[in-house]
N, C-alpha and C positions, 0 to 999 in steps of 0.2 A: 271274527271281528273283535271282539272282549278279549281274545288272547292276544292280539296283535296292538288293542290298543293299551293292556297291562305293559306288554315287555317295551313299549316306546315310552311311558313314562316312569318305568323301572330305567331306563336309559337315559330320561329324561335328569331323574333324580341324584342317577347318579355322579353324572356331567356337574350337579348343582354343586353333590358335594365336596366332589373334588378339587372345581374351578371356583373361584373366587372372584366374579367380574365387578362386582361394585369396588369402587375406589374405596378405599382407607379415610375416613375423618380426620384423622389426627396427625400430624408430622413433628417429628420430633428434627431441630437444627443448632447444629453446635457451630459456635459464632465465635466467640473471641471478648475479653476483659470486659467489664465493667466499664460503657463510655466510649469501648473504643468504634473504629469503622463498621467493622466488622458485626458488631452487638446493634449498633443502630439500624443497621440493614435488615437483618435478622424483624427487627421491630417495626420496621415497614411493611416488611413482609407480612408478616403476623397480620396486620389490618387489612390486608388486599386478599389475604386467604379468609378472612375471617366473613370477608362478604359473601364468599361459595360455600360457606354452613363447615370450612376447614377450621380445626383450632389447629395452632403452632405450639407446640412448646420448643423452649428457647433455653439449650446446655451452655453456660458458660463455658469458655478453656480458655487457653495459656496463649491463644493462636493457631494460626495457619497449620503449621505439623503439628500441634496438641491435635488439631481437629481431623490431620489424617490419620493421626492413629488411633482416633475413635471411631471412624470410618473403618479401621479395617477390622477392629475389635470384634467379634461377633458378640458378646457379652455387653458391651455396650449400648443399650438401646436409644439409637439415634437413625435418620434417614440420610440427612440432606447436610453438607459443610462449609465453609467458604476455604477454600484453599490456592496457596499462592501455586503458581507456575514453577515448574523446575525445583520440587520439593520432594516429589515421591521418589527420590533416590533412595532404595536402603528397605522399602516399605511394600509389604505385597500388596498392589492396588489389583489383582485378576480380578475380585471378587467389585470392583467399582467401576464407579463411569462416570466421564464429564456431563455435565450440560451445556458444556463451553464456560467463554468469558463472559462477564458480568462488568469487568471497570478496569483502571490500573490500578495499580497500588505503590506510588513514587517512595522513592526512599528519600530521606531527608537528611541531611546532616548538618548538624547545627554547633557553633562553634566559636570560642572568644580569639579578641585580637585581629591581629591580620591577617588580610584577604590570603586565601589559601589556593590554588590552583590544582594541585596533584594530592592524590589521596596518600602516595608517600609521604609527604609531608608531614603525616601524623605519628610515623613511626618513631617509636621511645616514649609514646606521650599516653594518657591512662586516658582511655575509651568505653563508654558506656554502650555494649551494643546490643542491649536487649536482652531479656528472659531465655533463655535456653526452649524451645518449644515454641519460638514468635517464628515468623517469615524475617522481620530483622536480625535475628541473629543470626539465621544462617544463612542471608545476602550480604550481609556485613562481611562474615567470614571471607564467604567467595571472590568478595570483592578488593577483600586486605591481601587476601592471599596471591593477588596478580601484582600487586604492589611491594612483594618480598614481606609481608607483616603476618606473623604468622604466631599462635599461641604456642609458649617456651622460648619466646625473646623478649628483649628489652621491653616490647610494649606490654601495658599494664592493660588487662581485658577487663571490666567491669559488667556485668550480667544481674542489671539490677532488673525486680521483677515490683517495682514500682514508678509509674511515670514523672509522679511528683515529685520523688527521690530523687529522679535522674535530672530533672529542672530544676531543682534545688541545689543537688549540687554539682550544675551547668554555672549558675549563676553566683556560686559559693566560691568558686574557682578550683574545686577538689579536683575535677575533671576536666581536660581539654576539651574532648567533644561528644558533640550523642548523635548514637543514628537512631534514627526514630519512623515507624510507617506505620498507618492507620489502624494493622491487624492490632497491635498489642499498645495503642496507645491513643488517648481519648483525641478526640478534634478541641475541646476546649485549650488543651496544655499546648497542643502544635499550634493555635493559633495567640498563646501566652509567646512560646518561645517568639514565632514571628514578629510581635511588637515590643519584644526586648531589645533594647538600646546597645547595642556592643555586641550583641550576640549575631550572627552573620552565617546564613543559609548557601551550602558548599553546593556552588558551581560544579556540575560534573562536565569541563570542558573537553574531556575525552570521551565524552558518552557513546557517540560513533563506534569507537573502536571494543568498548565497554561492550556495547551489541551488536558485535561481531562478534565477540569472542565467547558471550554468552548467549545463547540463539534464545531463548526465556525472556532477554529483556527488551524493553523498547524506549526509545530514545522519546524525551516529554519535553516543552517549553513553557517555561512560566515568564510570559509577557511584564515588563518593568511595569510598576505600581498594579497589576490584574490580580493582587488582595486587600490593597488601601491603594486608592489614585491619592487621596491627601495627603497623605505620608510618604508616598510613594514606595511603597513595598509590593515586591522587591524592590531595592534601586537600582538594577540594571537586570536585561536579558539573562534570566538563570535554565540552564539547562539539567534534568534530570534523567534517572534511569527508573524503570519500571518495571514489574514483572506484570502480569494480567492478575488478574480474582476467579478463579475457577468454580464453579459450583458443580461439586461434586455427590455425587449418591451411590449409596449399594445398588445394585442391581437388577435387585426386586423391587424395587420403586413402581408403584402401578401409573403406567401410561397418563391418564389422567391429573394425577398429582405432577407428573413432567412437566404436561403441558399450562397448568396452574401456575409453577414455581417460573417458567418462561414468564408465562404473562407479567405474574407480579416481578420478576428482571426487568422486563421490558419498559415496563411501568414504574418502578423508579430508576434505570438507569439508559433508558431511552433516549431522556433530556439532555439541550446542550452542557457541557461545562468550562474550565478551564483548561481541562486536558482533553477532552472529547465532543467529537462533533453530534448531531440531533441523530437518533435512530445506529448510530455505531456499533453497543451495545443493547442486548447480549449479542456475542456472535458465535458460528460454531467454532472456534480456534480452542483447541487442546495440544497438551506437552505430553506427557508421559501418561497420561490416563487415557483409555479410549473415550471416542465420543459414546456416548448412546443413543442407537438408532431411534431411539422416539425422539429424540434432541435433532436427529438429524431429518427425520419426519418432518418434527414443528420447523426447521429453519426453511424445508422447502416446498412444504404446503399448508401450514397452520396445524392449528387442532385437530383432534382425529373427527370425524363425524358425525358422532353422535353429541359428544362436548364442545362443537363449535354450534350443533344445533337447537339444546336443548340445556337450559339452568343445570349445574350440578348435579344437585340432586336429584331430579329426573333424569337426567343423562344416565345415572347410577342404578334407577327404576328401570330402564331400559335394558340398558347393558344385563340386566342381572334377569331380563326376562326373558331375552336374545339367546340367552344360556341353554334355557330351557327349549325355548323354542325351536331353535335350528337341530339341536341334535335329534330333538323328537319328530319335524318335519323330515330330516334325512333319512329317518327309519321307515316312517309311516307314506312316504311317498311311494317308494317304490313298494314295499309292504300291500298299501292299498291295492294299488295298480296288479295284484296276481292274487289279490283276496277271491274274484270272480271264479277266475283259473281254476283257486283252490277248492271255493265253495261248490263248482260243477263238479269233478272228483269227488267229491265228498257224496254227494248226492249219488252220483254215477257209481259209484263203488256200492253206494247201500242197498242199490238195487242190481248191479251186474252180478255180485256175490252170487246170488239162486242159482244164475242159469249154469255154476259149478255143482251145483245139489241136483239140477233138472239131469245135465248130462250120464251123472252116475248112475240117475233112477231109470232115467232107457238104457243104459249098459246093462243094469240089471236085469231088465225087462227080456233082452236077448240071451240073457248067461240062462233062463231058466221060464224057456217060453213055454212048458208044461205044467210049470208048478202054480196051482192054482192059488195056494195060499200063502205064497211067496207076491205074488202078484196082488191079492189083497193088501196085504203089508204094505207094499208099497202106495198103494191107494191108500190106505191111510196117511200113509208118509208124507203124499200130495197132498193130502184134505189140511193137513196140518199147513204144512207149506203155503197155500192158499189165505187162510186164514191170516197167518203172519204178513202175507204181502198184502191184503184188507187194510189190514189196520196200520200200514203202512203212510206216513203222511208228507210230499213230498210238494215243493211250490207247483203253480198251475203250470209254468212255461217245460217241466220235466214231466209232466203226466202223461205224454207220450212214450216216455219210457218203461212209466209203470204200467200202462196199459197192455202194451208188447207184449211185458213178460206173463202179465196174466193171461195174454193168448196163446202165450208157450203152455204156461202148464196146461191150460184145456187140452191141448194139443201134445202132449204127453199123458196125460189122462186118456185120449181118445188110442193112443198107441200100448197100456193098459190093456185096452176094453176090447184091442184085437183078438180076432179066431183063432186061437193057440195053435191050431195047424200052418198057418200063417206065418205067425213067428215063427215057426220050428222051422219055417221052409225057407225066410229068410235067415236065418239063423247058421241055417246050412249049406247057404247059397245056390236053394234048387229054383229060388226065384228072380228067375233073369230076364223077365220078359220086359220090355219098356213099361213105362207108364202110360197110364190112358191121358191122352190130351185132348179126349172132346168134352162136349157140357157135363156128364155125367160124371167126369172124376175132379172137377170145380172144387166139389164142397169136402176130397178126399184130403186130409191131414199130408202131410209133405214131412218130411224129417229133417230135425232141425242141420244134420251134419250139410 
């Protein structure tokens, strides 16, 4: 039993130190600029984790692909990213995984003089389209690029990697127009440019065909005056394009932390808004990244069971005691269940042993049924023998067996103690005659063969 319950918790221990079940405290998540969408989300986050005993640390970047190639970075210590849809072109994501959508992320283009219709329209004119590493710059591209405007012609590309710069000189007149989305630019400045006099938010009246053409993006409305009714901004029905907000993680993300970073999704982007209806996001929709099956777990039956049952950190108590426990139950279950088995063998063997020592000693008895002091010896042999099975101590429920055998050796003792003529006559098989089967041959010793 001691040996059986050493190697289950040798088993047990080893399971611990291999597997790692308690969740991770800490998450590290790379967000996007100073101010911008991206960074404020990140900081809601942070408070919603921060009530399950999670701390967040919060990696500034550049945006959206800054944030997938620290994602894919192994040198980088980060978990968790906000990344746009239709970005991981170019980029090994094997090693990642969605947690779906989180929100959209409208592009905006903002712009002097007059009303604009077609995004050609801008070609030959010097465009501000974002930081090199935003989700802006590279929908901007995608999106000039169907329009014939393409970097090495007339139009002038401007890749400022300041937003104030770019509002500045929006309103300087340095520059025609600016595309601008929440990854790489603060909500204060987009809701500066909106209440600029002359400045004028580009209709995308082609949007329809925009997402078609781009399967990433999705068609948005912004309802006349649904940012100022007093102002009425917008002033008419504005149509946008969109890609989704992806929250993305390495792989080894522990379950638990999945289903955390859902909730707090759920929890600030659950609510209605101007682009999204109550409960929409997060959902499981993914582009280019796989989902991950714990994402797709929590979309179709909540939390796992022990963290929908129990606070964090005892969910984490548990988890980590479960470790222990099952592998040590899988061993000692069945383990128990033939301890019994094992223990009668054990017992049965320490006593069947002899009757190989008994056997030899009447073999020898017949090898030399005249030698008188051959036949002592072995009387000794016995007395010894005897002795040893004395002092033998075995539980009550086997003492039947112990008993037996001491009526063996009597009972080779008494075959011993035979008339050497006897022997010699069995020996030589002149003694053929039956055995007596009345009262008188009762108490006559029988051979053990």
């Amino acid at each position: 039993m001691a040996v059986i319950l050493a190697v289950g918790l040798s088993t047990a221990f080893m399971v611990l130190l291999f597997i790692n079940s308690t969740a991770p405290t800490t998450i590290t998540i790379t967000s996007g600029p100073k101010g911008s969408v991206f960074q404020n989300t990140a900081e809601k986050y942070k408070k919603i984790l921060a009530r399950e005993g999670v701390k967040v640390k919060i990696l500034q970047s550049e945006g959206s692909i800054d944030n997938l190639k620290k994602l894919s970075d192994p040198k980088v210590a980060v978990d968790v990213g906000f990344v746009l849809g239709g970005e991981a072109g170019g980029v090994d994501t094997s090693k990642l995984m969605s947690l779906g959508s989180i929100s959209y992320q409208p592009l905006m283009v903002f712009y002097r003089g007059a009303p604009r219709e077609l995004l050609s329209s801008f070609k030959g004119q010097h465009l501000d389209i974002g930081p090199e590493g935003s989700g802006t710059h590279t929908l901007a591209l995608a999106l000039l690029k169907l329009n014939g405007i393409e970097p090495g012609g007339d139009t002038v590309f401007v890749n400022s990697m300041n937003g104030g710069d770019s509002v500045k000189a929006l309103l300087d007149n340095r520059i025609d127009a600016i595309f601008v989305m929440g990854d790489s630019t603060s909500t204060a400045l987009l809701r500066q440019l909106l209440h600029t006099p002359d400045i004028h938010l580009f209709n995308f009246t082609q949007a329809d065909g925009y997402t078609r053409r781009i399967s990433y993006l999705n068609k948005l409305e912004l309802p006349m005056g649904a940012l100022d009714f007093g102002k009425n901004i917008p002033a008419d029905n504005t149509f946008l394009v969109a890609p989704t907000v992806e929250l993305v993680a390495r792989d080894g993300l522990h379950p638990a932390l999945s289903d955390l970073l859902l909730d707090a999704a759920r929890e600030v982007h659950g609510t209605p808004g101007i682009f999204k209806k109550r409960g929409e996001f997060p959902t499981p929709v993914a582009h280019e990244i796989r989902l991950s099956p714990d994402a797709s777990r929590y979309y179709s039956s909540g939390k796992s069971f022990l963290y929908r049952t129990f606070p964090f950190w005892l969910a984490g108590l548990v988890a980590r005691a479960l470790a222990v426990i099952v592998p040590l139950g899988l061993f000692l279950i069945p383990a128990l269940k033939m301890a019994p088995a094992i223990y009668r063998w054990r017992v049965q063997s320490s006593i069947n042993r002899w009757y190989r020592v008994l056997l030899d000693i009447e073999s020898e008895t017949f090898k030399y049924p005249g030698d008188a002091k051959k036949r002592e010896e072995l009387l000794r042999h016995l007395d010894r023998i005897e002795i040893t099975v004395s002092k033998t101590v075995v539980p009550a429920a086997f003492g039947d067996l112990l008993y037996a055998l001491r009526v063996h050796i009597d009972f080779v003792r008494d075959r011993l103690k035979t008339r050497p003529d006897l022997l010699q006559a069995a020996a030589d098989g002149a003694l053929n005659e039956p055995l007596a089967t009345g009262p008188e041959a009762s108490d006559k010793p029988q051979p053990l063969a």
